[in-house]
N, CA, C and O atoms as a GROMACS GRO file, in nm:
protein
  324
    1UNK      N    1  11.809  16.123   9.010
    1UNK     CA    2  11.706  16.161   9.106
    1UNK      C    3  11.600  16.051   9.119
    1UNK      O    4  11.564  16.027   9.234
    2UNK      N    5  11.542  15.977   9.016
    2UNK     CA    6  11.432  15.905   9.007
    2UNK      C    7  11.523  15.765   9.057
    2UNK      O    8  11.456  15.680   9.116
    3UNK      N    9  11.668  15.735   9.038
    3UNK     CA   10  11.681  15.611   9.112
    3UNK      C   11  11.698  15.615   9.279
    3UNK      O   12  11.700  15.512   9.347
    4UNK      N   13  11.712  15.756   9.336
    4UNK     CA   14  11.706  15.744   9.428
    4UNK      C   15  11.575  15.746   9.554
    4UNK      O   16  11.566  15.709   9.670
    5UNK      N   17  11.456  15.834   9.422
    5UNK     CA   18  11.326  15.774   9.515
    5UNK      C   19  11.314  15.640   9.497
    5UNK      O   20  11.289  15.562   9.589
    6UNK      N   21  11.329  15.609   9.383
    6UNK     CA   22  11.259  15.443   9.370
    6UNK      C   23  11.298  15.328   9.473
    6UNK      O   24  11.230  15.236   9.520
    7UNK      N   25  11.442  15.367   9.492
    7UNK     CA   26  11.497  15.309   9.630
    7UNK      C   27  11.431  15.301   9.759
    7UNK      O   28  11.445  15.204   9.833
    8UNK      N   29  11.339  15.431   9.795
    8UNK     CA   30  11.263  15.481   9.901
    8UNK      C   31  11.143  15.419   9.879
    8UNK      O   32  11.079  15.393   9.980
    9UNK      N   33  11.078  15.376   9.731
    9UNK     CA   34  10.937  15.339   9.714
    9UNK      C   35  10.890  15.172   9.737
    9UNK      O   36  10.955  15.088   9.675
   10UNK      N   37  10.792  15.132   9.815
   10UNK     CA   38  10.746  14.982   9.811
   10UNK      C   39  10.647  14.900   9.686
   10UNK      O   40  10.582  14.937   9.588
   11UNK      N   41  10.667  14.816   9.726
   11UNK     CA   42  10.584  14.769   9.617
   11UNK      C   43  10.468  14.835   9.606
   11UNK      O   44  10.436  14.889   9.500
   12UNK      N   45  10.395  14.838   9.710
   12UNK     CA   46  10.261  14.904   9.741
   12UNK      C   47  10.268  15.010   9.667
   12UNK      O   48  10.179  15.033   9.584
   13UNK      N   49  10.398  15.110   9.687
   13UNK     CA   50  10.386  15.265   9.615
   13UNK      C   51  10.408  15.261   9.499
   13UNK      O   52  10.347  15.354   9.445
   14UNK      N   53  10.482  15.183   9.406
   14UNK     CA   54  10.459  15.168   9.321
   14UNK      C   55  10.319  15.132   9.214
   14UNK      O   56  10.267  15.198   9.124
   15UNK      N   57  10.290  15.012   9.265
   15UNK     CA   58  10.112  15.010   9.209
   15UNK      C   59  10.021  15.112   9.222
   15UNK      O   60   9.934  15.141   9.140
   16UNK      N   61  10.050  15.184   9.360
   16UNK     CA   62   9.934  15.275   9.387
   16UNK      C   63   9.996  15.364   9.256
   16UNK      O   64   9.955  15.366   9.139
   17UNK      N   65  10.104  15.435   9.316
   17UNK     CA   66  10.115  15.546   9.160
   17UNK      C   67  10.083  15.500   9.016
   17UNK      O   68  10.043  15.586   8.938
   18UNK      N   69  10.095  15.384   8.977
   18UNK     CA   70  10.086  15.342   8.832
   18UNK      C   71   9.921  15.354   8.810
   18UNK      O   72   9.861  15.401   8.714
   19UNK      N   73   9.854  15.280   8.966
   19UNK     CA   74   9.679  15.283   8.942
   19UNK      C   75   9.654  15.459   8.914
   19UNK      O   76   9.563  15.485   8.835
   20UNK      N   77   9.717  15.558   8.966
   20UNK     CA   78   9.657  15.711   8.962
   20UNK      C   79   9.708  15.729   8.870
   20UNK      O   80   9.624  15.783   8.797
   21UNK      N   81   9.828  15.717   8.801
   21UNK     CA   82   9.885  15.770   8.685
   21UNK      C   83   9.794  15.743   8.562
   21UNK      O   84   9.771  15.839   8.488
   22UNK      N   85   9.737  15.615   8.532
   22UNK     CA   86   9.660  15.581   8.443
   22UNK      C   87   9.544  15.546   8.459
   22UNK      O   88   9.486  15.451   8.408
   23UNK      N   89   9.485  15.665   8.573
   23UNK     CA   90   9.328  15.653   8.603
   23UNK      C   91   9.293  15.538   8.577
   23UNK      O   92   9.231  15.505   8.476
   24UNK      N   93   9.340  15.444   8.692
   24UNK     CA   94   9.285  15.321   8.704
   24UNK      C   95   9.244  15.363   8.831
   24UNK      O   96   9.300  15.452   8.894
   25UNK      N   97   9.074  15.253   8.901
   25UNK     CA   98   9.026  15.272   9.008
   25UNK      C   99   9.063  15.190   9.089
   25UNK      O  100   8.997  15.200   9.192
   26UNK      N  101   9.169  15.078   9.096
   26UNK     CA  102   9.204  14.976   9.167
   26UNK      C  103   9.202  14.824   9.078
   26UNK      O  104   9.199  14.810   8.956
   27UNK      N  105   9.205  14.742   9.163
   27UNK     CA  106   9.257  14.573   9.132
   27UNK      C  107   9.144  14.481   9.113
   27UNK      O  108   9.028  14.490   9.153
   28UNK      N  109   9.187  14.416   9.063
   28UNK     CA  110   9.062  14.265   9.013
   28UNK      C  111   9.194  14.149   9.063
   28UNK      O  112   9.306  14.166   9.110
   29UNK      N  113   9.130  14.055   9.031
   29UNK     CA  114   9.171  13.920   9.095
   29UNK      C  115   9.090  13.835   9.054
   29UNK      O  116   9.018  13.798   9.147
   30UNK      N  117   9.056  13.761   8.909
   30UNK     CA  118   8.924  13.651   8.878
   30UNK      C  119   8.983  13.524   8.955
   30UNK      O  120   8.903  13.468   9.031
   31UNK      N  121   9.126  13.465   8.945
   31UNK     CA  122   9.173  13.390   9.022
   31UNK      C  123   9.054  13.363   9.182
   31UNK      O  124   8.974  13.271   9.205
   32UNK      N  125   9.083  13.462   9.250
   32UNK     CA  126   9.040  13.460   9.396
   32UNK      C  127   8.899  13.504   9.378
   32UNK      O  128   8.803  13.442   9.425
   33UNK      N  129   8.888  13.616   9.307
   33UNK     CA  130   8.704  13.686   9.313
   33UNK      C  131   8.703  13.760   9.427
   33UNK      O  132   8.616  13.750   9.514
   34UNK      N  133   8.855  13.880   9.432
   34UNK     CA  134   8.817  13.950   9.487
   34UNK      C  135   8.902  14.144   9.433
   34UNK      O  136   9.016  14.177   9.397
   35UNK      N  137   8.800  14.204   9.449
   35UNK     CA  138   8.880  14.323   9.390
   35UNK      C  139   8.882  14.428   9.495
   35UNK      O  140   8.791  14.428   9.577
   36UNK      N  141   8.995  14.535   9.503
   36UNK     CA  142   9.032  14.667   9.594
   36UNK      C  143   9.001  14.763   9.478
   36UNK      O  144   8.987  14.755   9.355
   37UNK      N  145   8.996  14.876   9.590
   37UNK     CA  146   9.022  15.020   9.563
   37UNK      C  147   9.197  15.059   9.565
   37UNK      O  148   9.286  15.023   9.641
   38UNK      N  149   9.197  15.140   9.456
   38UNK     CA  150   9.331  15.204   9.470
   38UNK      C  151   9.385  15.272   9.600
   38UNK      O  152   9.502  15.276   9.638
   39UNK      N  153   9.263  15.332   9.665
   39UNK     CA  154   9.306  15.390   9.819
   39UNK      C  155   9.324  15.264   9.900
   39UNK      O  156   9.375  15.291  10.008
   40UNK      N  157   9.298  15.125   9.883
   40UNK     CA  158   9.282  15.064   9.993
   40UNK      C  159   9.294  14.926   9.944
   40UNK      O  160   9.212  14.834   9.942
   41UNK      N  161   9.424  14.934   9.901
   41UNK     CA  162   9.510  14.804   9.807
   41UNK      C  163   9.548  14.641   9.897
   41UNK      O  164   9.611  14.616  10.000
   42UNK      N  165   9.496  14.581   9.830
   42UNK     CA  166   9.508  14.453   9.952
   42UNK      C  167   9.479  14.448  10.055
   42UNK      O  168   9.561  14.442  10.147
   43UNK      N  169   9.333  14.449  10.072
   43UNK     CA  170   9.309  14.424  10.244
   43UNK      C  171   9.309  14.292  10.225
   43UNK      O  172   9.388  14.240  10.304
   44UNK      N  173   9.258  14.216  10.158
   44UNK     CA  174   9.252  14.044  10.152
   44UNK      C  175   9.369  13.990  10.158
   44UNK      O  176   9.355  13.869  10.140
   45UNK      N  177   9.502  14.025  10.177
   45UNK     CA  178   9.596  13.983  10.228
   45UNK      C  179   9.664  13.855  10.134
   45UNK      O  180   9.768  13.792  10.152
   46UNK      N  181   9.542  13.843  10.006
   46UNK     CA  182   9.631  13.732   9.931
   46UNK      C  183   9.753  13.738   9.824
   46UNK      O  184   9.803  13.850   9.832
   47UNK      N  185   9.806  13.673   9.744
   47UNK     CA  186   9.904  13.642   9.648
   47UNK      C  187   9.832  13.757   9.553
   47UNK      O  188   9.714  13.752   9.519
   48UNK      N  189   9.940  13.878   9.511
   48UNK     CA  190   9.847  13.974   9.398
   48UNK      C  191   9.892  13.992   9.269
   48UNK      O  192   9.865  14.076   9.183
   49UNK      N  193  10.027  13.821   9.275
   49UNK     CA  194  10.078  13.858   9.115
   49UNK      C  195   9.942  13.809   9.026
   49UNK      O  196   9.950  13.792   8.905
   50UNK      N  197   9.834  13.792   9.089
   50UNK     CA  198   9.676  13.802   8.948
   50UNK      C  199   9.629  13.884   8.950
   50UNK      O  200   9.530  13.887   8.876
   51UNK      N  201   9.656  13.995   9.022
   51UNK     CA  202   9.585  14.099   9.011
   51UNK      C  203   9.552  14.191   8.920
   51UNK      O  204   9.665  14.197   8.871
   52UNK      N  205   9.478  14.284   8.845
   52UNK     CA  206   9.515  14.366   8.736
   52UNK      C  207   9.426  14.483   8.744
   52UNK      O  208   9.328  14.494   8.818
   53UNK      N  209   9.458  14.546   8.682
   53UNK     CA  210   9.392  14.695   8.719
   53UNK      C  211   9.292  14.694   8.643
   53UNK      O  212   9.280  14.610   8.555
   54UNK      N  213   9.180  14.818   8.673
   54UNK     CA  214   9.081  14.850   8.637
   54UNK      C  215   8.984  14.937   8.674
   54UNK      O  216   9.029  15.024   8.749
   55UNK      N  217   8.836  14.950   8.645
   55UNK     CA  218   8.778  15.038   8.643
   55UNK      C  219   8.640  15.020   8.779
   55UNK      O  220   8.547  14.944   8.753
   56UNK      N  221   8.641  15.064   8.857
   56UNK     CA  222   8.509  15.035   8.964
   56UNK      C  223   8.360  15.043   8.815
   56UNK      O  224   8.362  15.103   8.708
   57UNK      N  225   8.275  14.971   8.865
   57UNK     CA  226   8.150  14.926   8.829
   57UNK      C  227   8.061  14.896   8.911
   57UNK      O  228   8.080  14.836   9.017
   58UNK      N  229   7.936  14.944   8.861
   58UNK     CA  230   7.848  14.886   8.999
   58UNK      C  231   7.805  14.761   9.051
   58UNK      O  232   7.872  14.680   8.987
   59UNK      N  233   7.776  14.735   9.083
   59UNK     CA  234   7.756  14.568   9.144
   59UNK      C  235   7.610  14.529   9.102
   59UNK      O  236   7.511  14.580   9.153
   60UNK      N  237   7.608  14.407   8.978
   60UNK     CA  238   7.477  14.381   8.987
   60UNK      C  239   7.416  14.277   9.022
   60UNK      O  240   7.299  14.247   8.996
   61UNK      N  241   7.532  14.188   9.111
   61UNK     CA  242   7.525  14.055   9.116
   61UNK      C  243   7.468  14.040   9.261
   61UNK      O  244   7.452  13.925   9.302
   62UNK      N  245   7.431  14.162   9.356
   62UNK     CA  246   7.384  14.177   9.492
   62UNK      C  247   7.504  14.168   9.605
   62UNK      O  248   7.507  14.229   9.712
   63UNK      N  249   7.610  14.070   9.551
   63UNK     CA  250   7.698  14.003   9.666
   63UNK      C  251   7.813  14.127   9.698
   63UNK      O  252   7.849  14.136   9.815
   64UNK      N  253   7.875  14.229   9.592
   64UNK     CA  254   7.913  14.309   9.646
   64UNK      C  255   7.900  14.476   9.622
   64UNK      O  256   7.835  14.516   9.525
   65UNK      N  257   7.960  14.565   9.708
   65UNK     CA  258   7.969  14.707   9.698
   65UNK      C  259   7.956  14.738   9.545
   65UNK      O  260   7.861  14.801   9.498
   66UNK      N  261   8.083  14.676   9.454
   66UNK     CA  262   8.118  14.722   9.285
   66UNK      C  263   8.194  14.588   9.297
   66UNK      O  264   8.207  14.496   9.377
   67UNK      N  265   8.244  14.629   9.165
   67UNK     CA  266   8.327  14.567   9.099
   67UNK      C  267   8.464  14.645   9.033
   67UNK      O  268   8.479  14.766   9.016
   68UNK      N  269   8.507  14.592   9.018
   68UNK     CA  270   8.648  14.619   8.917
   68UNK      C  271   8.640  14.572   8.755
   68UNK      O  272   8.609  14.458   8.721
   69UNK      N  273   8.658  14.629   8.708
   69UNK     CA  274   8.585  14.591   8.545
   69UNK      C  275   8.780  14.602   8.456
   69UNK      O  276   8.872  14.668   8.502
   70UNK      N  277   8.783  14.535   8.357
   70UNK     CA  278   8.882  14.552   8.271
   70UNK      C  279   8.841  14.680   8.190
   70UNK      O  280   8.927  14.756   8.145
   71UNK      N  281   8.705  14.702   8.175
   71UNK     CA  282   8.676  14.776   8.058
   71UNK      C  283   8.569  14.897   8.174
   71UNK      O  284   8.505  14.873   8.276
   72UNK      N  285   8.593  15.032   8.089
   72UNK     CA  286   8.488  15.145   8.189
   72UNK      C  287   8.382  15.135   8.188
   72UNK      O  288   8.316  15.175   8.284
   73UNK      N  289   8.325  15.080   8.083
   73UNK     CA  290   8.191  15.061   8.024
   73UNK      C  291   8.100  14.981   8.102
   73UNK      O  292   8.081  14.879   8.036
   74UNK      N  293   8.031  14.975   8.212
   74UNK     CA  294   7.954  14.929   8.310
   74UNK      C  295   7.853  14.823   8.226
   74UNK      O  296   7.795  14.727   8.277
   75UNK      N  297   7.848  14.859   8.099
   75UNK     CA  298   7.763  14.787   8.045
   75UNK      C  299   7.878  14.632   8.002
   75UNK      O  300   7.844  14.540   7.929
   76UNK      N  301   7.966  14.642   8.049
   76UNK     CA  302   8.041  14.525   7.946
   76UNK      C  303   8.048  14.395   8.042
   76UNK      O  304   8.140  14.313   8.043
   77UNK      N  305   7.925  14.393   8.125
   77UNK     CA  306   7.881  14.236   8.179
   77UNK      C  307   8.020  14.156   8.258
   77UNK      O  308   8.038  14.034   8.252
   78UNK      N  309   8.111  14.253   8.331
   78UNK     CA  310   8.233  14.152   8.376
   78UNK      C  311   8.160  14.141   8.481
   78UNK      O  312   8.081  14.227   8.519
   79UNK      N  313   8.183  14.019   8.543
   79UNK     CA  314   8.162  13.946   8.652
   79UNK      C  315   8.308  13.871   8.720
   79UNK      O  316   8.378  13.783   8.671
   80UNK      N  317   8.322  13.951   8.866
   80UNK     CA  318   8.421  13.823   8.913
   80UNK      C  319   8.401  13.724   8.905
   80UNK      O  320   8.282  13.702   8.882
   81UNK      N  321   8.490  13.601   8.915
   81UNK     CA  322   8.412  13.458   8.947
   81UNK      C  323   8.461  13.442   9.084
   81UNK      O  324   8.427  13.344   9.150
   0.00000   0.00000   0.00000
């Protein structure tokens, strides 16, 4: 049964389910310095084998909405570059 959805599933559906399965909030990218939401995976249209999952954070750097953090802990100072 499961090899025949997986057949049906894209790359896209795959990440998205793995980001909800393990309450992840979406993607980072330090490479590029840019991170998505799990609802709204690659709008930047770039290369996403750097991508890696993680946790939204708030933004304290002014330049954007949040961030994507490795760690939940808002206090743990990640910064894209």
């Amino acid at each position: 049964m499961w090899r025949e959805r997986a057949k049906q599933m894209t790359v896209y559906d795959i990440i998205y389910e793995y980001l909800v399965e393990n309450l992840y909030d979406g993607l980072s990218n330090g490479d590029h310095g840019c991170a998505c939401e799990r609802d709204e995976l690659f709008p930047c249209g770039r290369e996403i084998l750097g991508c890696i999952p993680g946790y939204k954070i708030p933004c304290d750097c002014g330049e954007h909405d949040y961030h994507i953090s490795p760690e939940k802990d808002s206090k743990s100072n990640y910064k894209e570059d």
